[in-house]
Structures are given as C-alpha cells and as structure tokens.
N, C-alpha and C positions, 0 to 999 in steps of 0.2 A: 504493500500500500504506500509507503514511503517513498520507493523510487516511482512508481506511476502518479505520485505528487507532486517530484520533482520535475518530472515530464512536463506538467503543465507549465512549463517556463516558458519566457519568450524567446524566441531564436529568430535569426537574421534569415527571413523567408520562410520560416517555420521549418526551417533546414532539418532541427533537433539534433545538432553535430556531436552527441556524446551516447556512450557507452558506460553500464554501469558493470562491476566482477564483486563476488561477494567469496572470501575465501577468509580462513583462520580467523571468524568473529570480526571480520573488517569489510566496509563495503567502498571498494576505490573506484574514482572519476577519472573518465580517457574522456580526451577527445577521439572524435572518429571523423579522422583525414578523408575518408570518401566521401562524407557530406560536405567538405570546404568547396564555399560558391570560388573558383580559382581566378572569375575575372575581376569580384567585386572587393576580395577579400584575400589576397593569394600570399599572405602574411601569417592568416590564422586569427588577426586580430576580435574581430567582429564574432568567430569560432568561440575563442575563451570568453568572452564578453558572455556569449550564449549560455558557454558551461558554466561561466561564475556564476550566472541569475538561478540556472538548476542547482545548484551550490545552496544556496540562500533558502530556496524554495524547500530543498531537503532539511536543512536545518530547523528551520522554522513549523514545519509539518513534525520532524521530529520533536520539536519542545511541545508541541501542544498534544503529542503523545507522551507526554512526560518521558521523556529521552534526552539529554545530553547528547548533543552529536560536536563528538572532538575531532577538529579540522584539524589535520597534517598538509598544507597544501603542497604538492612538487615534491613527494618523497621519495623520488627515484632518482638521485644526482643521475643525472645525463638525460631522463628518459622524459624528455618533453609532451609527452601524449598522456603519460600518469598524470593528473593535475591535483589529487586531494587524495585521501585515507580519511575514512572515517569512521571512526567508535564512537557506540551505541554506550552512554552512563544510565541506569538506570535513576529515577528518583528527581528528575526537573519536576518542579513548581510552578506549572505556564499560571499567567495569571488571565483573565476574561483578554484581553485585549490579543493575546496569543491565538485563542482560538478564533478571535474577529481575523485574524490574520490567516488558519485554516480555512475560512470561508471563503475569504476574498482571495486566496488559491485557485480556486473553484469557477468563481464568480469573475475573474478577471480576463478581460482580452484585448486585444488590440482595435481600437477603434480609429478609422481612417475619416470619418466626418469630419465636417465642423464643429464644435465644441464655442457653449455660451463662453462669457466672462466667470472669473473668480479675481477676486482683491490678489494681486500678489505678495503682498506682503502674507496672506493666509495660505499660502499653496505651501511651503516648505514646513512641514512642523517638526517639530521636536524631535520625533522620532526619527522622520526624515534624516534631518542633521545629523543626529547619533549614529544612523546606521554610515552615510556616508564620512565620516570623520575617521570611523572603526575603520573604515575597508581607503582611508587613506586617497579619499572620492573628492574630489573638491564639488561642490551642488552649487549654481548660482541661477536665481531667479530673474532675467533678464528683461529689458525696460522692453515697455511698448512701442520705442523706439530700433530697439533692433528688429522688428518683424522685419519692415521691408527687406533691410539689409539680407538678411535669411531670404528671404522669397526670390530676390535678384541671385545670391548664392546658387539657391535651389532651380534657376531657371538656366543659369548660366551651367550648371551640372549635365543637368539634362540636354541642353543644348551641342553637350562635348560630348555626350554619349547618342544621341541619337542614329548615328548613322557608325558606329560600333557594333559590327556585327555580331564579334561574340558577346557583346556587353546583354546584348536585344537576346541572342539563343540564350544565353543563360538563365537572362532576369520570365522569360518567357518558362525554360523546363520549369521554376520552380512558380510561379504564378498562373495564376487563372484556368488549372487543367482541372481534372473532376479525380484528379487518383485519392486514396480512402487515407491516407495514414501522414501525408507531408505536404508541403507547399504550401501556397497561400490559395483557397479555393475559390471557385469565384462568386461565392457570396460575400467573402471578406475584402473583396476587390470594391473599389467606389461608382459607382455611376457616372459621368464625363460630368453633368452639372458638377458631384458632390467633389469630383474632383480637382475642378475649377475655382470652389472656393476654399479650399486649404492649400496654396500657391507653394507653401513650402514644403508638402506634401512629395515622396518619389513619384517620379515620370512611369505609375504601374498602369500596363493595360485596363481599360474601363469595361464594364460591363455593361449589358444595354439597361433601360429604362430612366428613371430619374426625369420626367416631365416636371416637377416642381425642381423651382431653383429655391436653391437652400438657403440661408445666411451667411453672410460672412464669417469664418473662422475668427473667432477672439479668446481665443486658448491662451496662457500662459505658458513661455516655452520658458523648460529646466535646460542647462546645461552643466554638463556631468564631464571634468575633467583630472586631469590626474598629473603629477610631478614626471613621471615619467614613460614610458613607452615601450616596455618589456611585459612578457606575459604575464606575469606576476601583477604587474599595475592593469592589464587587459582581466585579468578574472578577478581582480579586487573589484573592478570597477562593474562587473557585471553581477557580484553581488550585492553591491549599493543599486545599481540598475533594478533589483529584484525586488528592494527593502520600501523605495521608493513607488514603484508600480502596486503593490499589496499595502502601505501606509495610504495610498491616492484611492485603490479603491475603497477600504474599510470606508473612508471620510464622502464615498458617494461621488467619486470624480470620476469621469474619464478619461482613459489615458493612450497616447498613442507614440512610440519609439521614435525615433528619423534617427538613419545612421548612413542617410545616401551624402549627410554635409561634410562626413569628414571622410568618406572612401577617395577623394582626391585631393591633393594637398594643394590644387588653388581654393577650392572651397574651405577645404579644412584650415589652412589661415585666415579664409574668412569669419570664418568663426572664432578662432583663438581673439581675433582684434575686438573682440563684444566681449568676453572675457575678463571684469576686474577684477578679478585672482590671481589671473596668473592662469597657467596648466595648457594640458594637451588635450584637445577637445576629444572626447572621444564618442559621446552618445547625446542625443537633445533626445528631449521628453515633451511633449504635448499637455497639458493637462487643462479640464476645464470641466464644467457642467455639462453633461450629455445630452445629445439630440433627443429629442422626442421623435414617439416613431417604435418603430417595430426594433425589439431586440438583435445587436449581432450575436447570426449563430456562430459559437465557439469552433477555432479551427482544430480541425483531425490532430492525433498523436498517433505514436506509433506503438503498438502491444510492448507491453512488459517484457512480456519472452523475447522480442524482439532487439533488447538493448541491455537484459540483465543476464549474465550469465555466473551460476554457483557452481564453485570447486570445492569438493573435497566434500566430507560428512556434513549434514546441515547439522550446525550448534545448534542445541536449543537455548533459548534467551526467555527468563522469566518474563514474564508481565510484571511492570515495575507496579508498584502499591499505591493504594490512591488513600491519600489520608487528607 
C-alpha cells in the first residue's frame, strides 16, 4: 500500500521514472533510465525531481501509518540509479494534519486550467516553508509582475521547439494517446481555449471541444530553486516539490507543475533573473482556487507488480501499536 502511495506522485509527463526493491527489511529507490524523456530531460534532472516527490509521498503515507520511514539517500557510492534506502521504525505519532496529508495523496492532481486569484502572501505557509528549508529548496512566491515575463519565456520556449522534430515525437509518445498505465491522457490534456488562457502553460497538444472561453489565468506562480545543481539538490528539490503540492491541496488549492521554463537554459535564466534568493531554478508551481466545472479525472499509474520487486524471504513486520 505504501509504495502504490508513493506512485501517486507527480512525474514529468506522468513518465513515473522509478523503481521500487524491497530486500533484508529495507525498501530502496532507483531511478529507471528507460523512462528518461532523453530530449527534454537527457541529464536525468526532471527524473530525480520525479523520484524525490515519490520520496516525500512515501514518507509521509508512511507516518500516517505510524511508521518512521528512515531516509538513506544515494547509498551506493558510485551507483547513481540507487537514490534512497528506507527503514520502516515502528511507533510514529502522525498527528490529524498527517492524515489530511494521506488524503490529499489521493485527492491530488495536476490541473492544467486557469486557476482564480489567492492573496500571495497566503499561498506559502508554514509548513510549506519547513518542508522546503528541510530539503535545502529555496520556495519564492513571485510578484504579479513576473507573469508576463514567464508567458514571453514560455512562448519564446515553445517557439524554439516547434519545429524540433524529436522534441514534437517525444512530447507526443508521452501525451494525448489512450495507453492505460502512463503519459498524460487526453483528458488531462486542455482544450485550445483553456489552453490559451494559461500563456505560461507547455506548448501540449489540445484536445477538441472547449466552446466556452474561460478566464484569464490568475494563479500565483511558486518558484522552487536550489544552491546547486547535482542530483542530490534535483531529489531534494522534488521532495519539497511533493511537501508543497499535498500542503496546497489539504488548504483547497489547485495546483499545477511547469518544468518546460527551465528545460532550456535561455528560459531557465529567465527565470533565475525573477528570483530574489538567489538559486537555480529548477521547478515553478501554479497554485490558485480551482475552476468550476467538472472534476479532473486522475491520471493512470502503473501496477504495483509492475515497479516493486521483493528478494529474498518476506520479513514479517508487526503492526506498530496504536495508543
């Protein structure tokens, strides 16, 4: 149940680039190099980013199972694909707000609409902050001044990939097809209005209908940056990615990823320049009140069996106590 928790993370095209092994009372994090998008992402960056959020998602699934889940992160000197080791304590004390955080596991997805206003000074809270500070995540809440600047970034992107041929085969295998388990389906895809009016939005194939033209997008864009640019600061950063997306839903927001602003490094110092921190951009966040309107359906995962594999005798592990 825990790793098909952590599944429900976000991944960069709903790729779901990791692998879980569960051996000698330990359950370890790979990446898995065959789901790397290699035109978008051919670094691995946007990859660990993916597994850090399943990182978070585990952990936190784990504490509201009253579990302890002890992070080892990169415990293979040399072996860059092992990213975590984790032990199972029995005996956590989740408090009510843990299990709001169980829920909104569940309850959470990627919403490519427009998105009403929220006060920005109220979008970043507390926990927010903690989680990103822990995971060494710089979070800035950026003026309503930088949209444009982002929207010009975002058009100027798109304009240098359109006629990229393998940019187009790639971002197409993993978007808009009907397969059951990956990519982004094409319900989760936006209609050409909705996708009209969130400018900063990626350049994804549109789906048909959308005869109503929607509002203008007035979301509050997070940005999520880091000191440095090794993988270590790429899976940090995608478990504050994770802490952040589950603290936005619990609080009733919706939320939706952009990582097409930093996949090329003239955009991506566009970004850096909006930045009064400092850091290396590495992921923006959407967040605002959600559309009215018909629910998004949740995008596919891929089975259990399909990404957990156990060696050796299954331990048994009590059921920790509940007092």
């Amino acid at each position: 149940m825990l790793v098909e928790l952590a599944c429900r993370a976000p991944s960069v095209h709903n790729s779901q680039p990791w692998t879980w092994k569960y051996s000698n009372g330990c359950l370890d994090l790979y990446s898995d190099r065959t789901r790397l998008l290699d035109v978008i992402d051919p670094m691995g960056r946007q990859m660990l980013i993916s597994c850090g959020a399943a990182l978070d998602h585990l952990q936190k699934a784990a504490e509201a199972s009253r579990w302890t889940a002890e992070i080892e992160t990169f415990p293979t000197p040399g072996g860059s694909r092992h990213l975590a080791r984790v032990r199972f304590v029995p005996g956590a004390r989740p408090r009510s707000h843990e299990f709001d955080l169980l829920t909104a596991i569940n309850r959470r997805y990627t919403d490519r609409r427009p998105f009403g206003a929220v006060r920005r000074d109220l979008v970043v809270g507390a926990e927010m902050r903690r989680a990103a500070d822990v995971n060494q995540t710089i979070l800035t809440a950026l003026t309503d001044g930088a949209r444009q600047v982002l929207e010009e970034a975002s058009k100027t992107s798109a304009n240098t990939r359109k006629y990229d041929a393998t940019y187009q085969a790639e971002l197409k295998w993993w978007s808009g097809h009907s397969f059951d388990v990956d990519g982004v389906p094409p319900h989760a895809l936006s209609d050409r209005a909705t996708a009209t009016a969130v400018q900063m939005g990626r350049d994804f194939p549109v789906r048909d209908g959308g005869d109503q033209v929607p509002p203008e997008d007035a979301s509050t864009v997070l940005l999520m940056a880091t000191r440095g640019d090794e993988p270590l600061d790429w899976l940090r950063c995608g478990r504050a990615l994770s802490a952040v997306l589950l603290e936005a839903t619990v609080r009733g927001f919706a939320t939706c990823p952009l990582t097409h602003l930093t996949e090329q490094s003239t955009s991506r110092a566009i970004v850096a320049s909006l930045a009064p921190h400092g850091g290396i951009p590495q992921v923006l966040v959407r967040i605002g009140t959600p559309t009215a309107g018909t629910p998004v359906i949740r995008t596919p995962r891929q089975k259990v069996s399909s990404v957990l594999s156990i060696e050796g005798p299954r331990q048994r592990v009590s059921r920790p106590t509940h007092r």
